[in-house]
N, C-alpha and C positions, 0 to 999 in steps of 0.2 A: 813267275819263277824262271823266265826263261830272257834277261834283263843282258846286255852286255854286261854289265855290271857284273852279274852273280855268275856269268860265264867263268869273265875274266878270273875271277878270285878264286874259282874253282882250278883253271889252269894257272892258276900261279905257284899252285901248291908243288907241283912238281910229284906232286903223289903217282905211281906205279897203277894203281889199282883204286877205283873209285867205285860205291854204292850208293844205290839211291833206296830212301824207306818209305816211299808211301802204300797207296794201294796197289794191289798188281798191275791194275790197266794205265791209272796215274804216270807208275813209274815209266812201262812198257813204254808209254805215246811220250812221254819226258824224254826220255834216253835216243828215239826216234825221232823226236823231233829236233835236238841237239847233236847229233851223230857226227854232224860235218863240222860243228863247232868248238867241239869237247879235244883237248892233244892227249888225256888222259889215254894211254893204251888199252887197257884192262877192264871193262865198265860191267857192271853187274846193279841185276835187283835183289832186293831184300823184303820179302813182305812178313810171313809166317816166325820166320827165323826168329825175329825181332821179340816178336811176344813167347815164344816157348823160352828164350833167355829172361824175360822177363818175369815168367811164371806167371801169364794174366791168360793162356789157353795151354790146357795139359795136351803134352805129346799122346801120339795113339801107343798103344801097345804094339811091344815090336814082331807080334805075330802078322798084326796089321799093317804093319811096316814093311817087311821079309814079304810078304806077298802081295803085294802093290794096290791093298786095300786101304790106303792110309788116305785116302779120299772120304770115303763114307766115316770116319770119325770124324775129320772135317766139318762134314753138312753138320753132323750132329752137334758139334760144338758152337760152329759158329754157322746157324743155318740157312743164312744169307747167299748163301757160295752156293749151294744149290743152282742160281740157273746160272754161276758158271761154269760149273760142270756140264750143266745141260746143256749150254752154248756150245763147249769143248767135246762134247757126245758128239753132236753133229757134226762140229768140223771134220772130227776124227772118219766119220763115216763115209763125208763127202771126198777127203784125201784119201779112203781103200775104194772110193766107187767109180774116179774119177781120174787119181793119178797111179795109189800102187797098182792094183787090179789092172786094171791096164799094161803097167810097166810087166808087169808078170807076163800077162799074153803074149807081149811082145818078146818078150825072153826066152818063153816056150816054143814060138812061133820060128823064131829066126835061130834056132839053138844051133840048127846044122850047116848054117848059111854065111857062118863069120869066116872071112878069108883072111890072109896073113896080112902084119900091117907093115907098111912102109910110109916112112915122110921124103920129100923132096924140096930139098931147097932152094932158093932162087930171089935174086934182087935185079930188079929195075925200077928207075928214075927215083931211085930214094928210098924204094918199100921192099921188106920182108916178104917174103910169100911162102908159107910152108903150107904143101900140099901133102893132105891125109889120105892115104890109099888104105882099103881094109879097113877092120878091125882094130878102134882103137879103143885100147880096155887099162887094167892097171898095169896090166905085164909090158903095154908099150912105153910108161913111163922114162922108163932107164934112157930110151932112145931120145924120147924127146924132151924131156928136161932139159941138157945140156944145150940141143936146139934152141929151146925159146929165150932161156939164158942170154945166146951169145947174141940172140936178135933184141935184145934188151938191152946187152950193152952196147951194141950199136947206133941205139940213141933214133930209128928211125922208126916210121910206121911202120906196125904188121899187118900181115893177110894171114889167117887161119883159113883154108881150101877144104871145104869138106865134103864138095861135092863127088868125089868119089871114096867115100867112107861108108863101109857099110853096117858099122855099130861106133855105138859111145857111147863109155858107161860115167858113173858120179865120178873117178876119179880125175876121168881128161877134164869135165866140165869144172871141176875143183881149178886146175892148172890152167884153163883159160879164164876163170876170176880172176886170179892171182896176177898170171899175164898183162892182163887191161889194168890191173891196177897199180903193176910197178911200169909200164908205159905211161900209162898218166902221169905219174911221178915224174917224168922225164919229159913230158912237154909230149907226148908219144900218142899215137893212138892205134887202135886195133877193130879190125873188121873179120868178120866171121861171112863166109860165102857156103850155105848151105844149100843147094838146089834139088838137094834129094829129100824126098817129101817126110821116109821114113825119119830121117838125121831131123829135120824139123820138128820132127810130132816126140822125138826123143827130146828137144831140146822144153816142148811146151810143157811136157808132160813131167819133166823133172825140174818145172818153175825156173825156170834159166834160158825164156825166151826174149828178156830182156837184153841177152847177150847179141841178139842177131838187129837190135833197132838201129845199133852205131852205124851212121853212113858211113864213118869215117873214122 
């Protein structure tokens, strides 16, 4: 199912929006394993949807619904799902034991300790260098958008300097996704210099340590 062929004719369609119906996990590794191949913007799964329009598994009642018990009719209908729920039990537990709980402590820990942020800009032999002083959270956005912006349309490599930052929360780590991937776009690449140990255990711990492998 995964053929140049059935690619192509998928991206031929010029369609907005594409779904796939098989099983959840089926679909989940399809769409993942197709990801770089697919021009489709918009991609989604469809697994349940399918059969309640069908009328072949009755929806739960919407008390079950409203309070986010619409699981346990599930097993009951179709009660194969069972251990993935039970797979999904765990996960859930190992992400509050492992990444939120964590991230908490660290929030309570460092609550008194965020100091003002500042970036500093700077080019040599061809590269961007914006260096993060402080705290940087949602409220520094405003600042540095425009920043990465203009070092994007510059068409060169960047440096993200984090070594003297002393927070980062989901929103910057959002804007340095985004970053590396309209550089790429551009033939560009972006490096992340994190030397402070706390900024690293923030970057692992909020699954965005993938961001600091780029040599380059």
């Amino acid at each position: 199912m995964s053929t140049d062929e059935l690619i192509e004719q998928v991206n031929n369609t010029g369609a907005d929006f594409f779904v796939t119906s098989l099983s959840a996990r089926k679909g989940q590794e399809w769409l993942l394993r197709n990801r770089d191949r697919l021009t489709i913007p918009v991609r989604a799964h469809l697994g349940a949807t399918l059969n309640y329009q069908a009328g072949t598994v009755r929806r739960a009642p919407e008390m079950l619904q409203r309070t986010g018990l619409e699981w346990i009719w599930r097993i009951k209908e179709e009660r194969y799902l069972w251990r993935r729920y039970w797979r999904d039990g765990w996960a859930l537990l190992r992400l509050f034991a492992f990444r939120a709980l964590p991230l908490l402590l660290d929030r309570v820990l460092h609550k008194r300790s965020s100091t003002d942020f500042s970036v500093v800009h700077s080019e040599s032999d061809g590269v961007v260098t914006l260096k993060i002083h402080g705290s940087a959270t949602k409220d520094s956005t405003t600042q540095l958008i425009p920043m990465m912006c203009e070092a994007v349309d510059s068409c060169r490599d960047v440096v993200v300097d984090l070594s003297c930052a002393s927070s980062i929360d989901a929103r910057i780590f959002g804007l340095l996704v985004v970053l590396r991937k309209s550089l790429r776009s551009c033939g560009c690449a972006l490096k992340i210099i994190a030397d402070n140990s706390r900024i690293r255990r923030l970057f692992k711990l909020n699954g965005f340590e993938f961001l600091l492998l780029d040599a380059t």
